[in-house]
Steps between C-alpha positions, in 0.01 A plus 500: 500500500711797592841615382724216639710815678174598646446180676558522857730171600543642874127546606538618913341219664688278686746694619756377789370689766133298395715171603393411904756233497883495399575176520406228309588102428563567134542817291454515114678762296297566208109376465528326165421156492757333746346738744139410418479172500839459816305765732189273448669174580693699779158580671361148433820381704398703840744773392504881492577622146575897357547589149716802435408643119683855413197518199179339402431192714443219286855511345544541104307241386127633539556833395796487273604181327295160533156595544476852285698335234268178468208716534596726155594190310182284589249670255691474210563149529123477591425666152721282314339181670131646357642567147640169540193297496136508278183664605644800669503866313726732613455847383737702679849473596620526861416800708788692672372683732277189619780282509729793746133499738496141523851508585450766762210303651789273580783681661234635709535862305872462708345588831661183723145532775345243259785245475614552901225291611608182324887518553640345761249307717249638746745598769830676345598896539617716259748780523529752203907613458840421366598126698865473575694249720672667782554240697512107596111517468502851498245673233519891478230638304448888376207659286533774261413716741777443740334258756697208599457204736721213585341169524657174613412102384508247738547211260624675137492781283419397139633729228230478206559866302495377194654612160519786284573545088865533389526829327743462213851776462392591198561924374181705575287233618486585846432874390208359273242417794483156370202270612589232765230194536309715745407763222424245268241304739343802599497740206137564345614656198626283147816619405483589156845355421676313824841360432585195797843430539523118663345192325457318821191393658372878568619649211297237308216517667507875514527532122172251471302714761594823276461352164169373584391812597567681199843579523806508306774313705867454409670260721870507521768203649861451507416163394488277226121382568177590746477346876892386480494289852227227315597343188543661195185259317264742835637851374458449161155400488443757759677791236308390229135544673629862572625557199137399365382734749716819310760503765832568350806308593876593588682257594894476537449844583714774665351804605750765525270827608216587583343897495182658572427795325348818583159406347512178710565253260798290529796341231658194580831449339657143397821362438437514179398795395134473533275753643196360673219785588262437780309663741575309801798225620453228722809306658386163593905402451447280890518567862691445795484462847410817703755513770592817503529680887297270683795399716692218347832685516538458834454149487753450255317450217564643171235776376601552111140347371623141526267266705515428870667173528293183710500149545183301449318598734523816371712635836793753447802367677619682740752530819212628724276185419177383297271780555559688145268361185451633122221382291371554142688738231777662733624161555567408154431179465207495304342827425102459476180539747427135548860398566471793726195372721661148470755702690314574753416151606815382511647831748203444700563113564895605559426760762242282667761240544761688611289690719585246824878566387567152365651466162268318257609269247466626137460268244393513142156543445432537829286745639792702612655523175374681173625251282276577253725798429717265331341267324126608453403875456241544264444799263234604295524800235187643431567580096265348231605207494568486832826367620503221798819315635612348802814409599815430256506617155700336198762834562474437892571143490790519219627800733488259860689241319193246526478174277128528325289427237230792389161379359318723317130547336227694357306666772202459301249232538104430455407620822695847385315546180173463608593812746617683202465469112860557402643444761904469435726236545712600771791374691526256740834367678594265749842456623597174628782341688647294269591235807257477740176591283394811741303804373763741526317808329181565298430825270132505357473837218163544397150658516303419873847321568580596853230228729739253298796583689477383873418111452860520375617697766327208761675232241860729588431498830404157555792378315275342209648286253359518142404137513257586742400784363367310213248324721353836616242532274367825319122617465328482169454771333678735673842703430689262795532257210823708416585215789429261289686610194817526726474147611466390151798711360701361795461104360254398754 
């Protein structure tokens, strides 16, 4: 690919004097995933949908996060499943420059003509500019070259921009030209020594990608073990794979400067006197919600990075009525693609209820409520092993206050060792409520874990007790067993 600062993110077509009409039933500000998969259920309804995207259209996840990120990691862990079992030779390592092509071939070498086609249904326009709320149902939109247009909804404007990283105060960084996610799913060079600062989900699977590629990765956190929103038992089998892997470890770490020196190369300072030299940083140390000038002062709602506050329909509340909607990251509520196209449904049925002017009836797990938000959002971490979880964790629960029991087992089974000689034990969790019996949360860690995870987000959702969960019955040999194993180490 080409220098990231060489790709062009505001390509001149669709410009707003190329829009013939200016008013539309629903607008969409940003064309991530909300916007997709809403302007597709928008046009299935009968209505008119526009999608106003200030960069690439497509949103961050196919060029930037999701897809590019998956893509890097997925021949490594291919090459570790071939080692894994007899009968295959492998005589060479993985190839890096391979790998970045096949990557490339994905984000569609970052020109958005190849992914236009499939976002948002057959019938929605596009507008290319900076979308800000002017209005009651008032969208002002302005390119980089100056070009504006104001469009108007008939039904509701949905605010979908998004999130962007959290850049931490710390001396010289900023100065440093530090790496962001972007640079790291779209680089095509190996750092020779990359330092990560963040042990989260990204970090980690950023310091896999790198150290499967040949390079030497230090990962820095503030704290006391990897992945710190799952249980500890997920992080620390997690560290140790990467520690296998020659990545070095910093944890309960302060980093208290950061320079890059003339020759390019960069120091980063810790707390404690250490002196880690790299050639690149990467700050993976979270996101927030990118609301930043797109008209929510006016409106009366706060713009410091925070979330957009909604109810569950995913509505903002406002004096001027229910016509003003944010889905996926920039609401806050659960920061992922799926929970954002799971968004999308749910803003779509609202504003297609509302659209006569009646006030619906919400109720929980309705289809005008994202419940799922609360109880339900699953998460898989792409590491070796890879880490999958839904709903509460042992932390989570302690931290609500909830009464429950937590079952754990060995992720391993028959079914898992066939697939691969050696394969480890793993972790596997559930946690219980101690009154009622209901699945309250499920974490599976382990190798070709993640098409584990959603029969017990369905069991969440449906409000499955264990009881009956021990009548659902799991395949022979195969690594759903781990079901099996669960039941058993829960008495039943």
């Amino acid at each position: 690919m080409p220098p990231y600062n060489s790709i062009n993110l505001h390509p001149s077509s669709f410009g707003p004097s190329d829009l013939s009409l200016h008013t539309y039933d629903v607008i969409f500000i940003g064309s991530g995933w909300p916007a997709n998969v809403g302007a597709a259920r928008v046009t299935q309804a009968g209505m008119k949908p526009v999608i106003v995207e200030s960069e690439l259209i497509g949103g961050d996840c196919p060029y930037w996060a999701c897809i590019p990120s998956k893509a890097l990691l997925r021949p490594g862990e291919a090459l570790q499943d071939a080692k894994s079992v007899p009968g295959i030779a492998i005589t060479n390592g993985l190839d890096a420059d391979a790998v970045f092509r096949g990557r490339d071939s994905w984000t569609g070498d970052w020109d958005d003509q190849v992914l236009i086609p499939s976002i948002g249904g057959d019938d929605a326009d596009f507008v290319r500019g900076h979308g800000k709320v002017v209005g009651v149902k008032k969208v002002r939109v302005e390119n980089t070259n100056g070009e504006s247009v104001t469009l108007e909804a008939r039904q509701a404007v949905v605010i979908c921009t998004g999130s962007e990283p959290v850049i931490p105060n710390i001396p010289g960084l900023a100065d440093a030209n530090p790496w962001i996610p972007r640079q790291a799913t779209s680089t095509s060079q190996v750092p020779k020594n990359l330092v990560i600062l963040g042990a989260g989900a990204v970090g980690c699977e950023m310091a896999t990608i790198f150290a499967n590629l040949g390079g030497k990765v230090s990962l820095i956190s503030s704290t006391k073990e990897l992945l710190p929103r799952t249980d500890p038992e997920a992080g620390a089998l997690v560290r140790q794979s990467l520690v296998d892997l020659g990545v070095e470890m910093y944890l309960s770490a302060e980093v208290t400067g950061v320079q890059r020196k003339r020759d390019g190369t960069l120091e980063v300072q810790l707390k404690h006197g250490s002196v880690i030299h790299a050639t690149e940083i990467l700050i993976s140390t979270g996101r927030r919600p990118r609301v930043k000038d797109i008209g929510l002062e006016q409106l009366g709602i706060a713009v410091n990075g925070s979330r957009i506050p909604v109810d569950e329909s995913l509505c903002v509340g406002l004096e001027s009525g229910e016509w003003l909607y944010a889905a996926g990251d920039v609401n806050g509520r659960a920061m992922m693609s799926h929970t954002a196209k799971y968004h999308a449904r749910v803003v779509v049925n609202a504003i297609i209820a509302r659209k006569t002017g009646a006030k619906p009836t919400i109720t929980e797990w309705g289809s005008l409520s994202a419940t799922a938000d609360k109880y339900a959002v699953p998460q898989v971490i792409f590491t070796r092993p890879t880490v999958a979880s839904v709903g509460l964790t042992r932390q989570a629960a302690k931290a609500a206050g909830r009464s429950f029991r937590e079952v754990t087992a060995p992720l391993k089974t028959e079914g898992a060792e066939l697939r691969a000689i050696g394969y480890k034990d793993g972790w596997a969790q559930w946690i219980v409520d101690a009154e009622s019996g209901q699945l309250l949360g499920a974490t599976f860690v382990g190798d070709d874990a993640t098409d584990l995870l959603h029969a017990s987000t369905v069991a969440i959702v449906g409000g499955l007790t264990i009881a009956r969960l021990a009548h659902a019955i799991p395949s022979f040999p195969t690594i759903s067993e781990v079901y099996l194993n669960l039941i058993e180490a829960a008495g039943f």
